[in-house]
Phi, psi and omega in degrees: 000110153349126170269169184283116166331154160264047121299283197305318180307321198281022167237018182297140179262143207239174192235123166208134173276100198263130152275144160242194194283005181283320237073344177286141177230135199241162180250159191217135194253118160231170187286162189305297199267035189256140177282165174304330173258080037294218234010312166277324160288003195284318206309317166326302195280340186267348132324319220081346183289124187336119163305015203306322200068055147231009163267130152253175167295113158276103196284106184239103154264105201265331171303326202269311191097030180226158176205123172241145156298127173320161136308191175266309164313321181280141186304135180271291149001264264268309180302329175282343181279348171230054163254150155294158187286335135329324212264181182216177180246153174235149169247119200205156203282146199211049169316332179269023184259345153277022205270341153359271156340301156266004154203077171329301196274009149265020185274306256214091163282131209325001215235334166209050154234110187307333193269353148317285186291356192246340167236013169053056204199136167298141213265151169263115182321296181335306183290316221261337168307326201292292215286319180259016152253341167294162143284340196282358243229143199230073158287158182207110184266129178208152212130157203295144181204155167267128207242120189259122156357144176257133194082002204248197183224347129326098194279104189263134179270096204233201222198099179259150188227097176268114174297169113316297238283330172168211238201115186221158180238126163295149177225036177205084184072218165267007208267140195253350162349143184268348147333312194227012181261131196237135188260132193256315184239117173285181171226348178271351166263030203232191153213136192263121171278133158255141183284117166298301171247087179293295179291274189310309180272359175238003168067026171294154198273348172241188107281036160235068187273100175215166208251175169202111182230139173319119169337312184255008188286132183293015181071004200239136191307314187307333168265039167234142180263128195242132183233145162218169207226169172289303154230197201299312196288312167276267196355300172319308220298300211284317188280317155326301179311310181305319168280303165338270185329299188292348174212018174026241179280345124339306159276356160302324195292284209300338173304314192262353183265126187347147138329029180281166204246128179241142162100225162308320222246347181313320181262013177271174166239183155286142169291329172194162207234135191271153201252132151293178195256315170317353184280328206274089181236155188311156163211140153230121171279037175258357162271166202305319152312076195292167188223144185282106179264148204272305209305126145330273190321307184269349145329297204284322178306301174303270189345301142348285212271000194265322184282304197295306157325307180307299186313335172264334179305332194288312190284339172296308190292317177287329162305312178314296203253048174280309181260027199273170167297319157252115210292149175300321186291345187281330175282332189267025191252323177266336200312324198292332186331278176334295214302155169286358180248032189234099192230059140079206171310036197257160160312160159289335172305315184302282206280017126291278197007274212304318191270349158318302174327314191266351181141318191020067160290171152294154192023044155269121186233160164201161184241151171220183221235125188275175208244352179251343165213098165338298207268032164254145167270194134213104215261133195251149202229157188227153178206135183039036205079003186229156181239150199229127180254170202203082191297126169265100169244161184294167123226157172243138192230138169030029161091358185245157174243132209228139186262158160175142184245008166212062179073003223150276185300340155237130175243133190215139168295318148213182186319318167319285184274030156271347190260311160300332188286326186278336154292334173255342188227125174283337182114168153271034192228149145020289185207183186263121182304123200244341184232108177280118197293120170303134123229163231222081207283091143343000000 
């Protein structure tokens, strides 16, 4: 019998099973050599779902308590052959994962970029890109983490140093002697995880937990290096880094190259096309002309006057439709079910998870049923890594009922153009809603 060409293997077709956040799971034949980015775009286009280039692939241990995003890059075969049998792929919205890239220097605070603190100068975003995409170039990330004991269930606070070269620990102060540096991790045979469940099931001392397990590990705790950060932002920090050292200019490359379709995927399209965020700019139509208005001060002013326009458009529409079988106030009760950034009755607990989850970008936002007043909303917001609710109440004016998330003072008939009005205007919010957290039924 003939052997296989390795042309032929590798077009051999393999079975992987994609979860979504539902839980439901669907199976998929894909090629040996298919990436992790095709794929979320095969999964895109057989969803319906928005092309943005924010899903990924989700690397899931539920036993473990860890979960990572795939690259872009990595083969999807090849990451199931060294899964356990518990684990899964999840399909899921990753806004952050490039986000690096546009705004370096809230990843990486100056206080633990060793080349920072050794020339005593603030970093040029540019520079600092620089400096961690060459090889020729010894970046270092460093500051205190809790490192949990190996065999033991006990947790030590020591003064960590990340390298290319690996993961290191002082084991005398701050001191970087090569003397006193104990090597904890490599990074090209490992991957770094965030720990889901940290404080319960690993007795971590934060809820900023995340690992490093080994290419061959075998699923047994003792071969994961388990780390915590005090918060979110060094966490961020460490991991981030960490995808640096270990794939440099390779993830700029998967960050910079267009979305195009190889393969299986050459002949598809988006199903459907997505609004950046740079599109949604001020305009004023009161001339023959539209016009870009430039001006903050004169924005806000249109702005104003944009809600207030919605607000007699809503009430003309609610006279009109007073005698249809279906009254407006009754739709403008409902309307919101459908949208995607709108998911019911969950906790205040549920929806950090979910924006943890999607990224905690600036403006990732979801709206929910609020838990203290029914007939309320609460639109939860993520701005600088930290997350913020926003109670949305009802009032009623002249017999029609109006949403407004500021007392008041701006009003919409139902939510859908409150959502919208706040994608184009911030507002009394932080910042202006730019993503909405997905979830996506497979």
């Amino acid at each position: 019998m003939p052997s296989c060409s390795p042309d032929c293997c590798l077009l051999r077709a393999e079975i992987v099973k994609i979860f979504s956040e539902d839980g439901m799971g669907k199976v998929v034949e894909i090629p040996a050599d298919m990436t992790a980015r095709d794929l979320c775009q095969l999964l895109v286009y057989k969803s319906h779902c928005v092309d943005d280039n924010s899903w990924a692939l989700v690397e899931h241990h539920p036993l473990l308590g860890l979960e990572r995003c795939l690259e872009d890059h990595e083969l999807v075969v090849q990451v199931q052959a060294s899964m356990n049998s518990d684990s899964r792929f999840l399909f899921r919205k990753n806004y952050a994962k490039y986000e690096f890239f546009r705004n370096p220097l809230t990843f990486f605070p100056e206080q633990m970029v060793a080349w920072c603190q050794e020339t005593n100068r603030t970093i040029p975003p540019s520079q600092l890109l620089q400096n961690f995409l060459a090889t020729s170039s010894c970046p270092e990330i460093q500051g205190y983490l809790y490192v949990k004991e190996v065999g033991r269930k006990s947790w030590k606070k020591v003064y960590i140093f990340l390298r290319r070269s690996g993961l290191y620990c002082s084991t005398k102060g701050t001191s970087k002697e090569p003397r006193h540096l104990q090597f904890l991790a490599d990074l090209d045979d490992s991957n770094i995880f965030t720990v889901t469940t940290g404080k319960k099931q690993h007795g971590a001392p934060s809820d900023y937990g995340f690992c490093i397990r080994p290419n061959k590990c075998r699923g047994e705790l003792k071969e994961l290096r388990m780390l915590c950060a005090d918060d979110e932002q060094g966490r961020t920090c460490w991991m981030m880094a960490f995808r640096l050292f270990k794939y440099g200019i390779l993830l700029y490359q998967n960050y910079k190259i267009p979305q195009q379709r190889k393969t299986l995927l050459s002949h598809f399209s988006a199903p459907v096309r997505s609004v950046s965020e740079n599109s949604l700019v001020a305009m004023d139509f009161s001339g023959r002309i539209g016009r870009v208005i430039d001006n903050p001060v004169e924005a806000q002013s249109a702005a104003m006057e944009e809600g207030h326009a919605w607000r007699k458009r809503s009430q003309r529409m609610n006279v009109l439709g007073s005698h249809s079988p279906l009254h407006h106030s009754s739709l403008s009760s409902v309307i919101h079910i459908a949208q995607l950034w709108f998911h019911g009755r969950i906790t205040r607990e549920e929806s950090h998870r979910i924006i943890h989850q999607q990224g905690q970008v600036d403006g990732l936002f979801l709206l929910r049923v609020s838990q203290s007043n029914p007939k309320a909303f609460v639109l939860t917001l993520c701005h600088h890594q930290k997350i913020k609710h926003f109670q949305i109440l009802p009032c009623e004016e002249d017999g029609q009922i109006f949403f407004s998330l500021d007392d008041g003072s701006t009003k919409f008939t139902d939510l859908i153009q409150l959502v919208e009005f706040y994608q184009l205007n911030r507002g009394v919010l932080p910042c202006k809603l730019r993503h909405p957290c997905t979830f996506v039924a497979l």
